[in-house]
N, C-alpha and C positions, 0 to 999 in steps of 0.2 A: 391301596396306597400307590402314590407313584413312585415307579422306579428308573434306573437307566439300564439296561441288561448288557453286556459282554456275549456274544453268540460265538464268537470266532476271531482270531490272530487277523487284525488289517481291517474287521468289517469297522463301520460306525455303531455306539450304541445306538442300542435300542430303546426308545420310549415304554414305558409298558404301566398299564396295570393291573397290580396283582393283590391277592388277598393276607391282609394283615396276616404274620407270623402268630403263633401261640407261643409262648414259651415250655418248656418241658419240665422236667426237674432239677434244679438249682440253675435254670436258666432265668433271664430277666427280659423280660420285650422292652424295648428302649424307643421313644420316639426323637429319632433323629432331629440335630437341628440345623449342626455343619458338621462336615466329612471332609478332613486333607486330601490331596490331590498329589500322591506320593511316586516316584521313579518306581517304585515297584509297581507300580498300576500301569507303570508305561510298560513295563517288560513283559504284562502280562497280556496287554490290548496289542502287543507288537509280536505276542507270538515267541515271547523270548526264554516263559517260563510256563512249563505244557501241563503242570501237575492240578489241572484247575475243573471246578466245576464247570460246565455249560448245558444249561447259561445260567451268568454269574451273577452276582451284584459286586462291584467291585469296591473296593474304601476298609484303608484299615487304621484312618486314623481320626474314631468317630467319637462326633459331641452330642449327649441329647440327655433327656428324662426319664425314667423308670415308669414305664406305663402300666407294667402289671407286672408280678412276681410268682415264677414257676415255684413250684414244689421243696420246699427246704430252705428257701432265699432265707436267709437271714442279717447280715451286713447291709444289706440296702434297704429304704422305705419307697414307697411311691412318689412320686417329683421329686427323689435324689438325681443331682446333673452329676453325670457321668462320662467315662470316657471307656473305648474299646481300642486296644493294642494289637498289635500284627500276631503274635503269640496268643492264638480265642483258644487252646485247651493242649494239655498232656496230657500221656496216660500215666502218670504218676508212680509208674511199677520198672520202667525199665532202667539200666546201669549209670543212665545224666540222670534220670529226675530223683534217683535216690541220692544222689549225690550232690545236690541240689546246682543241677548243670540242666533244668529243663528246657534252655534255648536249643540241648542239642538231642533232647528228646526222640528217641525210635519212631513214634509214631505221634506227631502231629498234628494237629490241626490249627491254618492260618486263616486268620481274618481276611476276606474279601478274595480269597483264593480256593480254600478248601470249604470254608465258611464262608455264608453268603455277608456281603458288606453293608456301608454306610451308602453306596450313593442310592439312597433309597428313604420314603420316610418314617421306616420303623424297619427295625432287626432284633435279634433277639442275639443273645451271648450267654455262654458261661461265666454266671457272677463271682466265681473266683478268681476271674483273669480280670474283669473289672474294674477301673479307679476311680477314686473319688476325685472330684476335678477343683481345686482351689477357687474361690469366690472372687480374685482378684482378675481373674483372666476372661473375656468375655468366651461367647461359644467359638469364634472364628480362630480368634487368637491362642484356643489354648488346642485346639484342633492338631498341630504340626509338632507339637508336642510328643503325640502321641507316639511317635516313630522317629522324623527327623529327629526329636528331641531326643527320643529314647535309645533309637541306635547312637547319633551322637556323642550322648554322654556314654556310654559302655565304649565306644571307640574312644573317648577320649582317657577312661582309664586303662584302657590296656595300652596306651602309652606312657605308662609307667608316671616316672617322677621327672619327665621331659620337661624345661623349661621353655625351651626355641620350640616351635611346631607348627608344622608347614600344614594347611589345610586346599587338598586338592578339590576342585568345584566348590563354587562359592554360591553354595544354592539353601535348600530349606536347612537344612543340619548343618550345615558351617558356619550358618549366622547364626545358629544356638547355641553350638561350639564355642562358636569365638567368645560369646560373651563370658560363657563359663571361665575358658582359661582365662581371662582380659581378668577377671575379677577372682581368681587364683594365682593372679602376678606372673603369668606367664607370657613371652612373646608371644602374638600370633603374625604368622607370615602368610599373605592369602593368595594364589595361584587361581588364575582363572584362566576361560579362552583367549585366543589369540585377540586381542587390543578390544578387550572388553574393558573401556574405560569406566564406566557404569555399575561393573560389579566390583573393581578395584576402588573408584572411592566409596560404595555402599560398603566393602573390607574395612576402611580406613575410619570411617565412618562408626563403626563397634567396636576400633579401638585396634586394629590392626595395625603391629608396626610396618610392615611393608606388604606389598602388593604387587603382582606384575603378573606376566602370562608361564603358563604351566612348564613352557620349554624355558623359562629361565632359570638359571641359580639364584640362590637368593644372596643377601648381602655376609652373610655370616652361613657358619654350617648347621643343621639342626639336630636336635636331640630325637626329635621324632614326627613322621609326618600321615596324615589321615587322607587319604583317596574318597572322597566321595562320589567321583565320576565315575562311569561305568566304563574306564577307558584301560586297556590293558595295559595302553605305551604307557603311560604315566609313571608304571611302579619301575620302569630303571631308572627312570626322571629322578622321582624321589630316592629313594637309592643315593645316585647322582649327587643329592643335596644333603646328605647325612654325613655326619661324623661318627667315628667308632661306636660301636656297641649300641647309634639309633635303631629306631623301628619304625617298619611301615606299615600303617593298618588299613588293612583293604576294608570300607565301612559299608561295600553295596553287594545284595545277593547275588547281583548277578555284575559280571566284567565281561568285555572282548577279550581277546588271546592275548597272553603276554609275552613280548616277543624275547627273545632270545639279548641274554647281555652276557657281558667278560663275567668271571666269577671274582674279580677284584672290584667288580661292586657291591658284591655280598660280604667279602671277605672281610676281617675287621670286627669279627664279632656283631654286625649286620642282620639283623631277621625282617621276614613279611608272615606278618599273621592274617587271618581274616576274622572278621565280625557276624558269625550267627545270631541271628533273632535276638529275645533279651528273654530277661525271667523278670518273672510279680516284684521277684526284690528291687530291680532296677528300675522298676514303677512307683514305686512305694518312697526308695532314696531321693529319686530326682525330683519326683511331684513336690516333696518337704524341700528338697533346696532352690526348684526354682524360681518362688515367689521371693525366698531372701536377695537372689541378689541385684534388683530381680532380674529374669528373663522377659526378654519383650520381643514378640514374633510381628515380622511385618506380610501383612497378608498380600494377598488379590482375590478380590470374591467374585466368586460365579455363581449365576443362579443354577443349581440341579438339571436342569433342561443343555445348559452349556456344557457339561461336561464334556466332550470331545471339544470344545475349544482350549477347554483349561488343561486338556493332554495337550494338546499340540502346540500352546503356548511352553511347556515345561517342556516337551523334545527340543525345542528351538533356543531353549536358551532363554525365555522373554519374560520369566516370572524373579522377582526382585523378594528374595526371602519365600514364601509359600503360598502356593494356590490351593483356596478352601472352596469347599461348593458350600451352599446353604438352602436350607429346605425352603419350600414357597413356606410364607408367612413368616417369616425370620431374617 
């Protein structure tokens, strides 16, 4: 099969091929068809998050078919389309997974990090981490789902019963976001870089009450606001833009330093939570609501071969909603 491999923090992938996965028990080999192009793949090709195989395949928000079924499969058939989440297995035994808190699980294991990925044209997974992928979305489209979509929405409910909410980087998970709240009657207020006219009206554009660059306040106070940028200055920003008793949720594994603020911007009954990984439940909920309202992802496709293009477009800013790769033939 062909793949793209990760060797090292800063190199280019690699081209490669390698020989078709087996699946194991209660594993599924899946044949790729597209694979999201996710900020966690950038912090991992930049050297940002060390905890990784090498060498990798990188991709954890994958689309394809059930090519053959490990030992036990039983919820899947063969040519069931499927999808694979950043959270590829628990150990089901430690104090979060009994508690049904498996995003914060002891021990681990993530798609295209610890477990080998999507940008490749077959992988194999744990078919209980696996979803069923709705027949309304094609393979590219429903790709960004996987994770923007899925941390997304768990970011957007631990903003509580916020009405106002402020969405920091207006990139693959905030135009998922936005839609959600837009069609739960809630404002959205969308902050992007500095005189990124383009992502402000793509904001505006999903229904965004207001729009402007990240160092600004907004026109009212918010109830609560979501970080999707991996940017530490942001969160006294937001802070900044909250009224009593808001929140701020940090939605990205990894941030820069956050620097130093008054404590009369916490003060107020004021909190910053962050957003670990997700659980099968918030796969299961979101998949069932996002065809009702509905959700629609706007892509950019690359061919598998490009992928360090479709990184270096997403460091720079230059992807409008979510960069997919797709496998030759598809």
């Amino acid at each position: 099969m062909k793949a793209m491999l990760f060797t090292g923090a800063g190199l280019p992938l690699q081209p490669a091929e390698l020989p078709v996965p087996s699946p194991g028990k209660g594993e599924v080999l899946i044949a790729v068809r597209a694979c999201g192009v996710c900020r966690t793949d950038l912090h991992i090709y930049e050297g940002e998050l060390t905890e990784t195989l090498n060498p990798l395949v990188l991709g954890h928000e994958i689309v394809g078919v059930v090519a053959a079924l490990g030992e036990g499969v039983q919820d899947f058939s063969l040519g069931d389309r499927i999808g694979v989440p950043w959270l590829g297995k628990s150990c089901g035994l430690c104090a979060y997974c009994q508690s049904n808190r498996e995003n914060l699980c002891d021990q681990p294991g993530f798609t295209g990090y610890q477990i080998n990925g999507g940008y490749a044209e077959y992988t194999v997974a744990d078919a209980r981490f696996c979803i069923a992928i709705p027949d309304v979305y094609s393979d590219a489209e429903a790709a960004p789902l996987l994770c923007a979509g899925l941390i997304g929405y768990r970011s957007l409910r631990m903003a509580g019963d916020a009405k106002k909410i402020g969405l920091y980087g207006f990139g693959a998970a905030a135009h998922i976001v936005a839609q959600i709240a837009v069609f739960e009657h809630k404002e959205v207020y969308a902050f992007t870089r500095q005189g990124d006219s383009r992502a402000q009206s793509f904001a505006k554009r999903l229904g965004a009450h207001w729009a402007g660059n990240s160092e600004s306040l907004p026109p009212v106070q918010l109830d609560a606001a979501i970080i999707f940028a991996p940017v530490g200055a942001l969160v006294p920003l937001a802070l900044r833009a909250l009224g009593k008793g808001g929140v701020v949720v940090c939605a990205g594994i990894h941030m820069s330093r956050i620097p130093e603020f008054p404590y009369d911007l916490l003060w107020g009954e004021r909190m910053i939570r962050s957003v670990s990984n997700l659980t099968r439940q918030d796969g299961h909920v979101f998949f069932e609501l996002a065809p009702k309202i509905p959700v629609r992802t706007e892509v950019e496709i690359f061919p598998l071969a490009s992928a360090d293009r479709a990184l270096a477009r997403l460091k720079n800013g230059k992807i409008q909603g979510a960069a997919v790769l797709v496998m030759p033939g598809h």
